[in-house]
DSSP file (Angstrom, degrees, kcal/mol; ACC not computed):
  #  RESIDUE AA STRUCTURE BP1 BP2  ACC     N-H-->O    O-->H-N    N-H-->O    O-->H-N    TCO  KAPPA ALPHA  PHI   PSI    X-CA   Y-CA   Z-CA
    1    1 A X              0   0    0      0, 0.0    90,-2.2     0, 0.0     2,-0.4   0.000 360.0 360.0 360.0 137.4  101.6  109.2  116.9
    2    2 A X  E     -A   90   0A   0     88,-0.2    26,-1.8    23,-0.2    25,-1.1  -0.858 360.0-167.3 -78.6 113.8  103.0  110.8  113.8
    3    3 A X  E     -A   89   0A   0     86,-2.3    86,-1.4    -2,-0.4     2,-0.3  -0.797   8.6-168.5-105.5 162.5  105.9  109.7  111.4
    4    4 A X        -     0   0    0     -2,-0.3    26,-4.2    84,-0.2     2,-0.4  -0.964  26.2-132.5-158.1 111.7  107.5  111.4  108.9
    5    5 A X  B >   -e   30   0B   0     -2,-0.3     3,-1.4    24,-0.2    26,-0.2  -0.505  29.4-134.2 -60.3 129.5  110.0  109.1  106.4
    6    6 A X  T >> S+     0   0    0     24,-2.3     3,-2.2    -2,-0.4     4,-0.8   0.868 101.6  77.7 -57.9 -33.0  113.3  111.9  106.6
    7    7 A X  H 3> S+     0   0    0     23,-0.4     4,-1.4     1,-0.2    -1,-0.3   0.697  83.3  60.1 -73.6  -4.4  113.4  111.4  102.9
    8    8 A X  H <4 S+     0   0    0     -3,-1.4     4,-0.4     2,-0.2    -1,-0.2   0.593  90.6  65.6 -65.0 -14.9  110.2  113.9  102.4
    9    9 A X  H X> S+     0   0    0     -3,-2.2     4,-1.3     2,-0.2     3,-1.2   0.927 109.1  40.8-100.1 -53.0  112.0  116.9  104.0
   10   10 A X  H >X S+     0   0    0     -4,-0.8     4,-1.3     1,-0.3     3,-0.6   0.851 112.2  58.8 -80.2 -27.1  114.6  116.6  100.6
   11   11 A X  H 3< S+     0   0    0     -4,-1.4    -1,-0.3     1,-0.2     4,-0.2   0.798 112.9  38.2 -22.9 -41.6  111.5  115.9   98.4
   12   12 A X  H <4>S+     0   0    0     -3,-1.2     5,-2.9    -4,-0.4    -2,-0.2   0.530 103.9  61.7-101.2 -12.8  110.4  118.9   99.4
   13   13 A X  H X<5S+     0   0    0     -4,-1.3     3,-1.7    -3,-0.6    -2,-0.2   0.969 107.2  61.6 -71.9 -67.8  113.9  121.3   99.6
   14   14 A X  T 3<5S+     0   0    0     -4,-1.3    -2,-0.2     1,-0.3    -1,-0.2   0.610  99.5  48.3 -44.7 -27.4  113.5  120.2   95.9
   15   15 A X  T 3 5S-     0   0    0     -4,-0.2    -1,-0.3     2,-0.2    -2,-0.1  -0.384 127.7 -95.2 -78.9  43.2  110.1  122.0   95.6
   16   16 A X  T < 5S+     0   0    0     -3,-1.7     2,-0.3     1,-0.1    -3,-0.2   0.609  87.9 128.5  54.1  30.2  111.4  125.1   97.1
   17   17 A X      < -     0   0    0     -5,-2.9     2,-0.6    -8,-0.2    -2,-0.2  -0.928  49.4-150.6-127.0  98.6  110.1  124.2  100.7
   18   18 A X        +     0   0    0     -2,-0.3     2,-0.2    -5,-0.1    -5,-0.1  -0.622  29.8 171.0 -10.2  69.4  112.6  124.4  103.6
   19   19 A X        -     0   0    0     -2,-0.6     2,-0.3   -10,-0.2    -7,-0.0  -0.574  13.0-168.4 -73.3 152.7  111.3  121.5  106.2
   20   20 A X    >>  -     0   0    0     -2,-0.2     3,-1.6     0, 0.0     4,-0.6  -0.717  41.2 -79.1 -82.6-169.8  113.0  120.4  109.1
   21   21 A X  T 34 S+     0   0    0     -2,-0.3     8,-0.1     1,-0.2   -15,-0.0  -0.763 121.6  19.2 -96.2 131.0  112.3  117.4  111.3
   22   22 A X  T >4 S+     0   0    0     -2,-0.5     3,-0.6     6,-0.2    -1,-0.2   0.490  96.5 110.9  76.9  17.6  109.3  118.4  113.8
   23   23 A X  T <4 S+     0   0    0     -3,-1.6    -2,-0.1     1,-0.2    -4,-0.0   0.783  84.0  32.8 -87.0 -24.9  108.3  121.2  111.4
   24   24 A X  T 3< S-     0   0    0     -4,-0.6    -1,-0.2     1,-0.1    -3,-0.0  -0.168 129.6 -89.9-137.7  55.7  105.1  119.7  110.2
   25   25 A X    <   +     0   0    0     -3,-0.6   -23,-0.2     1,-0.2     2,-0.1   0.426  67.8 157.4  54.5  11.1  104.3  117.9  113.9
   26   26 A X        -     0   0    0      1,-0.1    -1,-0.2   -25,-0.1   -23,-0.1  -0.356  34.4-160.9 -52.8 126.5  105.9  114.7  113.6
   27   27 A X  S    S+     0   0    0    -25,-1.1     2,-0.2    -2,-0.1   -24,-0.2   0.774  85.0  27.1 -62.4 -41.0  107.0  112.6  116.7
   28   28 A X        -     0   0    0    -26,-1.8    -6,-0.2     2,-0.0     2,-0.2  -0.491  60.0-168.4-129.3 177.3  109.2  110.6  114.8
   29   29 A X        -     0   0    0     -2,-0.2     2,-0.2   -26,-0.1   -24,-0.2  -0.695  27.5-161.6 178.8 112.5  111.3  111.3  111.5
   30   30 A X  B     -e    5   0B   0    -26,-4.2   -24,-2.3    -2,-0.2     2,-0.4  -0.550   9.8-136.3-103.4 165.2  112.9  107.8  110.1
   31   31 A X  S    S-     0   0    0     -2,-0.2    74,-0.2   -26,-0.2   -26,-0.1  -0.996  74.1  -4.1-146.6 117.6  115.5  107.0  107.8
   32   32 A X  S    S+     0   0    0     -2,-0.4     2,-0.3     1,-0.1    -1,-0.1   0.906  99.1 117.1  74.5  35.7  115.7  104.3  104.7
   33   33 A X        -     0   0    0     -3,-0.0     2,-1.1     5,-0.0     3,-0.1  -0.719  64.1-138.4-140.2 126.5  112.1  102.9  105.7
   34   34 A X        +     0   0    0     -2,-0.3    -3,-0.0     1,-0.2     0, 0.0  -0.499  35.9 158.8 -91.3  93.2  108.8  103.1  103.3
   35   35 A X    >   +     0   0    0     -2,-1.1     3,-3.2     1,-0.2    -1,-0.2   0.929  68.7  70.6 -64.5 -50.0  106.4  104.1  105.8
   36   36 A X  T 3  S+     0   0    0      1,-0.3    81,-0.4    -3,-0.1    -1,-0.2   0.690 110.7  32.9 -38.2 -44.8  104.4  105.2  102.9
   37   37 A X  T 3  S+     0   0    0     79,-0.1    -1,-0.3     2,-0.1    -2,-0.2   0.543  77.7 124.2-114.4   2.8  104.0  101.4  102.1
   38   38 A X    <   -     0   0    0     -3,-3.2    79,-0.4    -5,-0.1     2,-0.1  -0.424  66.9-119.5 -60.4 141.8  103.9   99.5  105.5
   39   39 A X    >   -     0   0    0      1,-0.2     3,-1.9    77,-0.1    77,-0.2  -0.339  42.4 -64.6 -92.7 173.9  100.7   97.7  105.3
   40   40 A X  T 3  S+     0   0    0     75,-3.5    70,-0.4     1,-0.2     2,-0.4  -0.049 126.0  14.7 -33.9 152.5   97.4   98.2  108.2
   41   41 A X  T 3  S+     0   0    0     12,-3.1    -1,-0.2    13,-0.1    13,-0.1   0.233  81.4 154.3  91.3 -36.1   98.7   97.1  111.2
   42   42 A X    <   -     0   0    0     -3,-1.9    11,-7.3    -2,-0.4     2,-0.3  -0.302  39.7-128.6 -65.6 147.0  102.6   96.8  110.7
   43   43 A X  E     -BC  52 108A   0     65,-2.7    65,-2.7     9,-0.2     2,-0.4  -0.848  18.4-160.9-114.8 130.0  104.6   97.1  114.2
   44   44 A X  E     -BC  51 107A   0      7,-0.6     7,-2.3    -2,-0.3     2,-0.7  -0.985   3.5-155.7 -97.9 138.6  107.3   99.4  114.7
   45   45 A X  E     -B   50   0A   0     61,-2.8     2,-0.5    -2,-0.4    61,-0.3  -0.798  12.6-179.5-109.4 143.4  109.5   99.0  117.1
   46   46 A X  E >   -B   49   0A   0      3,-5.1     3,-1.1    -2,-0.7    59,-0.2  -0.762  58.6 -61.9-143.5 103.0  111.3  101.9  118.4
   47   47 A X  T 3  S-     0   0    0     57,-0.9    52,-0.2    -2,-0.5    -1,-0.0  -0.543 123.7 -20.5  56.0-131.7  113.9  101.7  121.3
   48   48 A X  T 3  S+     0   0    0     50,-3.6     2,-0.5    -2,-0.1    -1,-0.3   0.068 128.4  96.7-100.3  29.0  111.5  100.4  124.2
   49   49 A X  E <   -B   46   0A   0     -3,-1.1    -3,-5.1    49,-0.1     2,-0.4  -0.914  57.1-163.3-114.9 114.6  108.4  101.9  122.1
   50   50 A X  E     -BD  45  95A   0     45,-1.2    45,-0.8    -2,-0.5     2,-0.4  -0.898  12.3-166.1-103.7 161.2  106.1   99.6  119.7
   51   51 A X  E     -B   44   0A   0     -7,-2.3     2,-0.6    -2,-0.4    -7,-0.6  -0.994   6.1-161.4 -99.5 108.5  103.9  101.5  117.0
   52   52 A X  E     -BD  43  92A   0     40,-1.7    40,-1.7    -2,-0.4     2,-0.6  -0.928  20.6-129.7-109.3 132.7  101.1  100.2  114.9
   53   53 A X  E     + D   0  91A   0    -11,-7.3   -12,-3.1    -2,-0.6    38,-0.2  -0.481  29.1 173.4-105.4 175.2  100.2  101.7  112.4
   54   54 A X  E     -     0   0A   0     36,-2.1     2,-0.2    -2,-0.6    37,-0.2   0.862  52.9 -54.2-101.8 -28.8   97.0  102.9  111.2
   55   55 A X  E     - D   0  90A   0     35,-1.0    35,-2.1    62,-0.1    -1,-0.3  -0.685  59.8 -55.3 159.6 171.3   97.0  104.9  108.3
   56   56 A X        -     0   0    0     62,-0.8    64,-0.4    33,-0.3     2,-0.3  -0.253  55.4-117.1 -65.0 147.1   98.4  108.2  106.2
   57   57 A X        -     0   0    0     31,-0.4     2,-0.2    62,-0.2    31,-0.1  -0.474  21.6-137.1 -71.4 166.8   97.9  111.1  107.8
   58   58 A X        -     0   0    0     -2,-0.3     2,-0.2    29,-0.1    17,-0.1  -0.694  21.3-157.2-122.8  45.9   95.5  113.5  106.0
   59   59 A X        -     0   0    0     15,-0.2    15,-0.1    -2,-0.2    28,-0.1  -0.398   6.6-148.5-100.5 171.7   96.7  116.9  106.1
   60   60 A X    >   -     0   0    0     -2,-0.2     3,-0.9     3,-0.0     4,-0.1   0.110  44.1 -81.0 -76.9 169.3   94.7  120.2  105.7
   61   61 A X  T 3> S+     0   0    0      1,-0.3     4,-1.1     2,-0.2    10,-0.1   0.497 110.5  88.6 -47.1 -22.9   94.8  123.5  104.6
   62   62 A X  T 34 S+     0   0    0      2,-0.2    -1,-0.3     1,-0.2     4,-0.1   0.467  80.8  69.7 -57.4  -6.5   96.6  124.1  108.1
   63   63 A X  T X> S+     0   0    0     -3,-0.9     3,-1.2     2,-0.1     4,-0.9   0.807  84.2  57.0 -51.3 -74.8   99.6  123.4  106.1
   64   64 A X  T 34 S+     0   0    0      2,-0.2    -2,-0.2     1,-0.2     4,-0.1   0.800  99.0  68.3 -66.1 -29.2   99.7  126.2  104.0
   65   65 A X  T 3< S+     0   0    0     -4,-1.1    -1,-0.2     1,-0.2    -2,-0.1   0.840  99.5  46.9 -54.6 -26.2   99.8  128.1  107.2
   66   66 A X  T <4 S-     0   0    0     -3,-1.2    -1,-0.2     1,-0.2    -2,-0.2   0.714 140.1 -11.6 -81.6 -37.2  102.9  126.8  107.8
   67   67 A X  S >< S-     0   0    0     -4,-0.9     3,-1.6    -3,-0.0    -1,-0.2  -0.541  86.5-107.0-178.2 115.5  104.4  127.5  104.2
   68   68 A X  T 3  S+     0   0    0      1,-0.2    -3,-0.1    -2,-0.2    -4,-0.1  -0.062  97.7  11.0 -72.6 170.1  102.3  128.4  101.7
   69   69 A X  T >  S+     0   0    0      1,-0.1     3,-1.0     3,-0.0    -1,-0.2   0.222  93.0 119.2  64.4   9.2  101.2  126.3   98.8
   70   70 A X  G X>  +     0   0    0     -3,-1.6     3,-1.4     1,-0.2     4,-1.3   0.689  63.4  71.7 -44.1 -44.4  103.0  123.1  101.0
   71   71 A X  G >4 S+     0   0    0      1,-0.3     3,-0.5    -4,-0.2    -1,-0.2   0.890  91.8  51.4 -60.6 -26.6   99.8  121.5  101.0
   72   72 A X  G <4 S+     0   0    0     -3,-1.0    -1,-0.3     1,-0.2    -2,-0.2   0.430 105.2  63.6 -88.3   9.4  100.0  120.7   97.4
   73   73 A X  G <4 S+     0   0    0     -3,-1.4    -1,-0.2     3,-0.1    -2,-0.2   0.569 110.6  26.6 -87.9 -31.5  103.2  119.3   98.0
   74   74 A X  S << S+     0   0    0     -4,-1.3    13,-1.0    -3,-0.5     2,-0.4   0.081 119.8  58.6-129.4  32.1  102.6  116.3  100.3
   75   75 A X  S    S+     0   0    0     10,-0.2     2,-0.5    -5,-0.2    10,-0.2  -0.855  76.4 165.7-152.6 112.4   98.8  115.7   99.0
   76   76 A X  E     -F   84   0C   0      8,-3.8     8,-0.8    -2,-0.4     2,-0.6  -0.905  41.3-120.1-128.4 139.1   99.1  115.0   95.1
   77   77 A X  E     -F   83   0C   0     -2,-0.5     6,-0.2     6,-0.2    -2,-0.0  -0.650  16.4-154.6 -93.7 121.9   96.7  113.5   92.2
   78   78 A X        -     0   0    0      4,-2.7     4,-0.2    -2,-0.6     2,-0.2  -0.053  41.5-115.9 -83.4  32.0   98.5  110.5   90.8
   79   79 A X  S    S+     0   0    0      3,-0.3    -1,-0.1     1,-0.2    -2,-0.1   0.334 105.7  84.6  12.6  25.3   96.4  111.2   87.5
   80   80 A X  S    S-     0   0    0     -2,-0.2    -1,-0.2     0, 0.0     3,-0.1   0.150 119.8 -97.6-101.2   9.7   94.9  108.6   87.7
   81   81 A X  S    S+     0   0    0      1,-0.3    -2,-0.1     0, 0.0    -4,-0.0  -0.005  89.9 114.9 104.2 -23.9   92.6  109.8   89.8
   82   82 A X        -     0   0    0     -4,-0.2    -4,-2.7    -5,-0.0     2,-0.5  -0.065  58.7-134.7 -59.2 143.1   94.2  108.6   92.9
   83   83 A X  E     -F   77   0C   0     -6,-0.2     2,-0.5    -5,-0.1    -6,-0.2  -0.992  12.0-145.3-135.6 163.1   95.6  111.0   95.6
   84   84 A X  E     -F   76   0C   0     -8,-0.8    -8,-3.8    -2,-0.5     2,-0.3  -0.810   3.4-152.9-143.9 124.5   98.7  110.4   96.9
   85   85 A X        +     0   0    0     -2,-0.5     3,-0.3   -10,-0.2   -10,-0.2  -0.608  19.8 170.0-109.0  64.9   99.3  111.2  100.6
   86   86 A X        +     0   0    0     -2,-0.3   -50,-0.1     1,-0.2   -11,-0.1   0.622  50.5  91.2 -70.1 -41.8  103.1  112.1  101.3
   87   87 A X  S    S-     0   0    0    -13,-1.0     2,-0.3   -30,-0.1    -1,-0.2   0.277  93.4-102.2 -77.6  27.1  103.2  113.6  105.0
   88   88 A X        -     0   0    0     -3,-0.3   -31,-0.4   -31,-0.1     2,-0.3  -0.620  42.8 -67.1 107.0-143.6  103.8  110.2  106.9
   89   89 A X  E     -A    3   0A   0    -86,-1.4   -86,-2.3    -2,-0.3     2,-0.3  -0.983  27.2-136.1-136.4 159.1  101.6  107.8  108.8
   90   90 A X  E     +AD   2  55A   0    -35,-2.1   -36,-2.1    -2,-0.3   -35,-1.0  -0.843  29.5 165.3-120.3 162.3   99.9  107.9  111.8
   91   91 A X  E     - D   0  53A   0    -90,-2.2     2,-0.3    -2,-0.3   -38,-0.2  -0.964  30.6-110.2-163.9 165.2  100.0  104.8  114.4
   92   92 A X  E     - D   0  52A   0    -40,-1.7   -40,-1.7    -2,-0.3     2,-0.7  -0.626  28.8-123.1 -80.6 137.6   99.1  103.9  118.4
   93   93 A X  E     +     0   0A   0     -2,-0.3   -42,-0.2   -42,-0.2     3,-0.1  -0.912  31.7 179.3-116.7 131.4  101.4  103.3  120.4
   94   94 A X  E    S+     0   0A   0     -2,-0.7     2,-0.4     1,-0.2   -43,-0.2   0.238  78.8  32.5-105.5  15.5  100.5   99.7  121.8
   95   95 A X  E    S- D   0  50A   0    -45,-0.8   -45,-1.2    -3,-0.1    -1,-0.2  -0.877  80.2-147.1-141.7 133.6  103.7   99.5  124.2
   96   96 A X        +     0   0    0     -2,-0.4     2,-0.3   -47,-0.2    -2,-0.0  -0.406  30.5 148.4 -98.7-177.7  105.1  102.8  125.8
   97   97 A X        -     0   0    0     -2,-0.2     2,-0.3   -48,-0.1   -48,-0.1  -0.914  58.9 -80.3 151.7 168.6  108.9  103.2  126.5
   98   98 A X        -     0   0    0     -2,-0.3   -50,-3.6   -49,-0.0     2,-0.3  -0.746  52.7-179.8-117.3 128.7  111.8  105.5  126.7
   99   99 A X        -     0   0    0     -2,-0.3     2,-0.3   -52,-0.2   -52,-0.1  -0.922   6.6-177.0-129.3 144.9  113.1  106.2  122.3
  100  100 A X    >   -     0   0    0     -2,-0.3     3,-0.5     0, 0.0     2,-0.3  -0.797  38.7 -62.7-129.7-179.8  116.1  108.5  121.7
  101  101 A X  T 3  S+     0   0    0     -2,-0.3     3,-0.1     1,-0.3     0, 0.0  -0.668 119.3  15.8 -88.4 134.2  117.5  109.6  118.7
  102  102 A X  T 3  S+     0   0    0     -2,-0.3     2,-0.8     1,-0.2    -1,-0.3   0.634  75.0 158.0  49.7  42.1  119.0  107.1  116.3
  103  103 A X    <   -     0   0    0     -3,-0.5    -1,-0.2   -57,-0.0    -4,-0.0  -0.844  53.1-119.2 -87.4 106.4  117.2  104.1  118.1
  104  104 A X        -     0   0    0     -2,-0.8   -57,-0.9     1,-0.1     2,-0.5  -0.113  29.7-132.1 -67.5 155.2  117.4  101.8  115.0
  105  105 A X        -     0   0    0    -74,-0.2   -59,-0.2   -59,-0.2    -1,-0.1  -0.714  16.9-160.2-121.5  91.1  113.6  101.0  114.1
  106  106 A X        -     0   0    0     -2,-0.5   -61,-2.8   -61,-0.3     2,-0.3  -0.425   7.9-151.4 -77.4 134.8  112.5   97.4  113.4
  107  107 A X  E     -C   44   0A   0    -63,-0.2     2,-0.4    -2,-0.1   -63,-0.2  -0.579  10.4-172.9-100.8 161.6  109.3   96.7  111.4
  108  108 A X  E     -C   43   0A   0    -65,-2.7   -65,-2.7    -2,-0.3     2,-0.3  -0.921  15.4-136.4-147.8 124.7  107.4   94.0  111.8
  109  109 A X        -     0   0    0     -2,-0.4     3,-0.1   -67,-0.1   -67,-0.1  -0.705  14.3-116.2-117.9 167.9  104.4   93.1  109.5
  110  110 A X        -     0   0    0    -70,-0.4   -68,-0.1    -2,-0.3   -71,-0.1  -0.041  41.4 -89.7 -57.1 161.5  101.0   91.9  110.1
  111  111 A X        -     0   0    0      1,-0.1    -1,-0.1   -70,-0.1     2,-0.1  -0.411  69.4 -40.2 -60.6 152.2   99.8   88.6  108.9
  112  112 A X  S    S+     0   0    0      1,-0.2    -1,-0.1     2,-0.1    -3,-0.0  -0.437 104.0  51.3 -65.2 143.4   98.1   88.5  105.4
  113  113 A X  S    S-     0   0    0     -2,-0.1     2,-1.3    -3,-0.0    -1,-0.2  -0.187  83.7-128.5-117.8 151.3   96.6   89.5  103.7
  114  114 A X        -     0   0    0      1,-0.1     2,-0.5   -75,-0.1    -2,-0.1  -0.259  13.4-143.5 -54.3  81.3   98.2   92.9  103.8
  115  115 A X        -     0   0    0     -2,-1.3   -75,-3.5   -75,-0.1    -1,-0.1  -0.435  15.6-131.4 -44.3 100.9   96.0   95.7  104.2
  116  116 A X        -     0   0    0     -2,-0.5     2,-0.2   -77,-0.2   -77,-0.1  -0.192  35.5-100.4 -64.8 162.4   97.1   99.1  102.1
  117  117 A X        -     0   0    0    -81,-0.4     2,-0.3   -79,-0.4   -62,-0.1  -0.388  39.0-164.4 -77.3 164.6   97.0  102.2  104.2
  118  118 A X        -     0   0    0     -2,-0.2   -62,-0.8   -62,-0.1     0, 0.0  -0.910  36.1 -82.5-142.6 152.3   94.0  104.6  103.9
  119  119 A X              0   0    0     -2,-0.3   -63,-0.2   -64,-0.2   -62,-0.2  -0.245 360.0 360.0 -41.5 153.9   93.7  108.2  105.1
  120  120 A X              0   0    0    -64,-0.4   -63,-0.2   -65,-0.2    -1,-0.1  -0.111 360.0 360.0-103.5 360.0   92.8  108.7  109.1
């Protein structure tokens, strides 16, 4: 499963890129939570739905197909050498269930120590 923090879509209005929610294959699209920084492992729960996740998505040059030069938008060099992965997280879903829209989404994290997320 795919997630997409909502707050990327106006990250990205600000770089001259016109997103909506499900544009760039997201299941989900959250509000006011830093997926970006949930550790391995962390449980969302979503309506009758839990999540774990697993790690950033990775995306490709399939991207730019969608609107060019977009890839350099949600895949960035933190100049420190680091790259910085923007276009959500990806996770299992270890309980299935009926989610609607605005089904508030509780996280729940794993024990420590707190695994960062890594590309999948």
């Amino acid at each position: 499963m795919h997630l997409i923090h909502g707050e990327l879509f106006e990250t990205l209005k600000e770089g001259g890129h016109l997103v909506a929610p499900g544009d760039l294959g997201e299941n989900i699209t959250t509000q006011g939570i830093d997926l970006l920084a949930l550790p391995v492992g962390s449980r969302l729960r979503i309506g009758e739905t839990v999540v774990t996740v697993t790690g950033l998505r990775n995306p490709c040059q399939q991207i730019n197909g969608f609107q060019s030069r977009l890839l350099k938008q949600v895949v960035r060099n933190a100049g420190d050498g680091k790259v910085v992965r923007l276009a959500g997280v990806m996770g299992i879903v270890s309980r299935g269930g009926r989610v609607a829209a605005g089904d508030p989404i509780d996280v729940e994290l794993p024990p420590h120590p707190h695994l960062p997320l890594t590309r999948v």
